[in-house]
N, C-alpha and C positions, 0 to 999 in steps of 0.2 A: 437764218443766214442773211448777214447782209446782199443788199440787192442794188444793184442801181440800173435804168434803161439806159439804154445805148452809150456803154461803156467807152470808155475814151482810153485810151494805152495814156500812163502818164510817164515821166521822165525823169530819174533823178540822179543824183552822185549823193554819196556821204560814207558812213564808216560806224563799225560797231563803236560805241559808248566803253564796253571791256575791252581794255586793251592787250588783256592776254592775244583774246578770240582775233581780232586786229590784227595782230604783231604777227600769228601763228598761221593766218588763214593767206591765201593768195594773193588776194587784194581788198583789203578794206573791213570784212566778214560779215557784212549784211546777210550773204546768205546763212550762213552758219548763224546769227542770230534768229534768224528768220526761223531755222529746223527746230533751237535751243530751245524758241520759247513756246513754238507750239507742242513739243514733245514734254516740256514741262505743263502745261496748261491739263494734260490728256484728253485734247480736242483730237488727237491723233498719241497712236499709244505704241505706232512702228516708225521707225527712219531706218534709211542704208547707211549707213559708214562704211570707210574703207580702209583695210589694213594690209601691213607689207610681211609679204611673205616671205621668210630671208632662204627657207627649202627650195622653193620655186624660184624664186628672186623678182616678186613680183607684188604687184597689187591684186587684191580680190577683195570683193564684196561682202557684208555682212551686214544681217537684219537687228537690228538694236530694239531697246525695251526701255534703256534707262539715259537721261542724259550722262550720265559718268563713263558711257562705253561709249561717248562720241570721239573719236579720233580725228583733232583737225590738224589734216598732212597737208592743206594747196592743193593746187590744179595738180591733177595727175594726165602726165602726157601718155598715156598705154591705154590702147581701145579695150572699154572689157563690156565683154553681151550681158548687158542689164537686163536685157528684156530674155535673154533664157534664162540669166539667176532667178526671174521675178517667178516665173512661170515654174518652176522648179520647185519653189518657197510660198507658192499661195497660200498654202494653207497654213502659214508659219505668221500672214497678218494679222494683228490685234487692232481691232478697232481702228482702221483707219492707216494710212502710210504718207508720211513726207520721204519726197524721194527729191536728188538734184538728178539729172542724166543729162546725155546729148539733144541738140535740138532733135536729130534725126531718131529717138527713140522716145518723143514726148509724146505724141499720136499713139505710136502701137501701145506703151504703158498704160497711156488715159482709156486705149480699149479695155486691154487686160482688167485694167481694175473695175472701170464701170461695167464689163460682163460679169464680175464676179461680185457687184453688188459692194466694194469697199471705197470708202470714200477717201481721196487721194487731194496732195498738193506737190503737183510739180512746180522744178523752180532748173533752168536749163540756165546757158551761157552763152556767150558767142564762141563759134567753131571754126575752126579754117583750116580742118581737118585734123585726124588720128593717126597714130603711130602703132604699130603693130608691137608684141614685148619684145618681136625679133631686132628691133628697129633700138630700142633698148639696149639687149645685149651685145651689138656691132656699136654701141658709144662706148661700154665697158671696153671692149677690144681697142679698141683706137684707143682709150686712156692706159691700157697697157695693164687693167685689173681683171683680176680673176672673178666670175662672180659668185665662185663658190666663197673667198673672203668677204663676201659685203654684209654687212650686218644688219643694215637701214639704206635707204632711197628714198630724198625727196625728190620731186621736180621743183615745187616753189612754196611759200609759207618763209615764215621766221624773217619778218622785214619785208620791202618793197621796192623792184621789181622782184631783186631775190634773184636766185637761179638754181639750179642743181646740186645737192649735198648729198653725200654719199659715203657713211659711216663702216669703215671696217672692222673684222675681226680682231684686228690688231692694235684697237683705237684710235688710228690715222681717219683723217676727216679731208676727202677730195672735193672741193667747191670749181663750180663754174659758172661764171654771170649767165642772165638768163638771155636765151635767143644767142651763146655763140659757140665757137668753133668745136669739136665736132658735129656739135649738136645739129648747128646750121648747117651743117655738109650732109649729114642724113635728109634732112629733110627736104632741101632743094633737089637730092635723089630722087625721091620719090619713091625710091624700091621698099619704102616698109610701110606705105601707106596704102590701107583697108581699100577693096577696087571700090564696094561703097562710096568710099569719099570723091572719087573720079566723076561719081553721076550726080553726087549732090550738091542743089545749090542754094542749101539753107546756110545764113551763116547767123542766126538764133531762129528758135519757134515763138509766135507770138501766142501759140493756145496753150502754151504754159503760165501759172500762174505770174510769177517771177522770171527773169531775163537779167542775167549778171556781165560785165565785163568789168576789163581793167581801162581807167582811165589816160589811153596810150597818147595822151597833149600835151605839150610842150611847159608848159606849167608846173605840171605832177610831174613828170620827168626828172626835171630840174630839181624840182625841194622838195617831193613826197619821199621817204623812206619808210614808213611804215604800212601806206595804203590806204587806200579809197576805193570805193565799188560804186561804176557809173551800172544802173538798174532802170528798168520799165516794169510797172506793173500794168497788167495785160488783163486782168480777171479782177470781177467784184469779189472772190476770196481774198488774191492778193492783195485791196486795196483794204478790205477791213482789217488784215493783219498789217497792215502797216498803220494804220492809223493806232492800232495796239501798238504797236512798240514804241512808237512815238509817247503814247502818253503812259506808259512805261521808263520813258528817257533812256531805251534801249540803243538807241542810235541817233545818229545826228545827220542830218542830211539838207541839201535846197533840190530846188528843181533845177531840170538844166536850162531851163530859159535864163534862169540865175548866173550859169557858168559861162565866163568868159574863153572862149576858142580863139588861141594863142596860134 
């Protein structure tokens, strides 16, 4: 295993090399590069993906095997208990789990797994908190949709910043940019956010491997449309797989001492 002493958090921006993965991911898709390539290597032989339930009308979790069953849907704004699916499915790990989750669920995961003897790569994001599904289905009300018609839900993917798409049974397609109205009116509510989030005041976990955000400067703003993913690597795992992808030409990236702050 690569090693290094007294590891240094390093800083970057950049963007998957595949422009599908790019185009389709939230912002930029280093992390989804990051899952693809270790899940192909079989350094690690499980991932989580997440798929939309059009019964439920929601997102839920699932333990993957193969890269072909990766589903890259973007951020999903719906709280969902990774750490009960995990616990639930232990015995469903093969050799190993890349997983992304919340900052506030990289600690308890990193227990689960090292109790249970599986060797694991977390890779979190920044958070500024969760929205309950209820929180969801009161934006469907206020757009005046049933959600027994919806056939598909993003939150974001396909482009950059992106926003809300929302595919019916009738194959009408409702778009909304990202970060507005009603969306912003829930959420300045507060009534659909996890009491969790009230007491926490992480807004990433540094003892996760990987640490993603979107790059929210004035810069990108303006002329990004497809995405960039501003990232920290925090662990001598995450620095050896980045050095792998790199000379793979998986992605393209500088440091942010590099980036000009517009």
């Amino acid at each position: 295993m690569f090693e290094k002493k007294d590891f240094q958090v390093m800083y970057y921006i950049g963007y998957s090399n595949d422009q599908n993965i790019r185009y389709k991911a939230s912002s930029g898709g280093i992390g989804t590069t990051f899952l693809k390539y270790m899940l192909s290597l079989h350094d690690y032989d499980t991932a989580i993906t997440f798929y939309f339930d059009p019964k439920s009308c929601q997102y839920k979790p699932r333990l993957i095997y193969n890269i072909e069953d990766l589903n890259i849907c973007g951020s999903i704004y719906q709280d969902i208990d990774l750490v009960s699916f995990i616990r639930q499915n232990i015995d469903d790990i093969r050799n190993g789990i890349v997983i992304t989750c919340l900052p506030c669920q990289v600690r308890p995961l990193r227990s689960i797994f090292n109790r249970h003897n599986i060797k694991n790569f977390i890779m979190t994001f920044v958070c500024s908190g969760q929205t309950t599904i209820e929180g969801t289905y009161c934006y469907y009300r206020l757009l005046h949709i049933n959600k027994k018609d919806i056939r598909l839900v993003q939150y974001r993917g396909n482009g950059w910043p992106s926003g809300i798409q929302i595919k019916l049974n009738n194959g009408r397609c409702v778009y909304k940019d990202n970060y507005s109205y009603p969306w912003t009116l829930i959420q300045s509510s507060k009534l659909y956010r996890p009491k969790k989030c009230f007491f926490c005041k992480k807004d990433t976990d540094y003892s996760a491997d990987i640490s993603l955000a979107d790059p929210w400067l004035k810069e990108y703003k303006q002329s990004d449309q497809i995405g960039h993913t501003m990232f920290s690597v925090n662990t001598d795992s995450g620095a050896f797989y980045l050095e792998e992808l790199l000379r793979e030409d998986l992605i393209s990236i500088k440091s942010s001492c590099d980036v000009k702050v517009v």
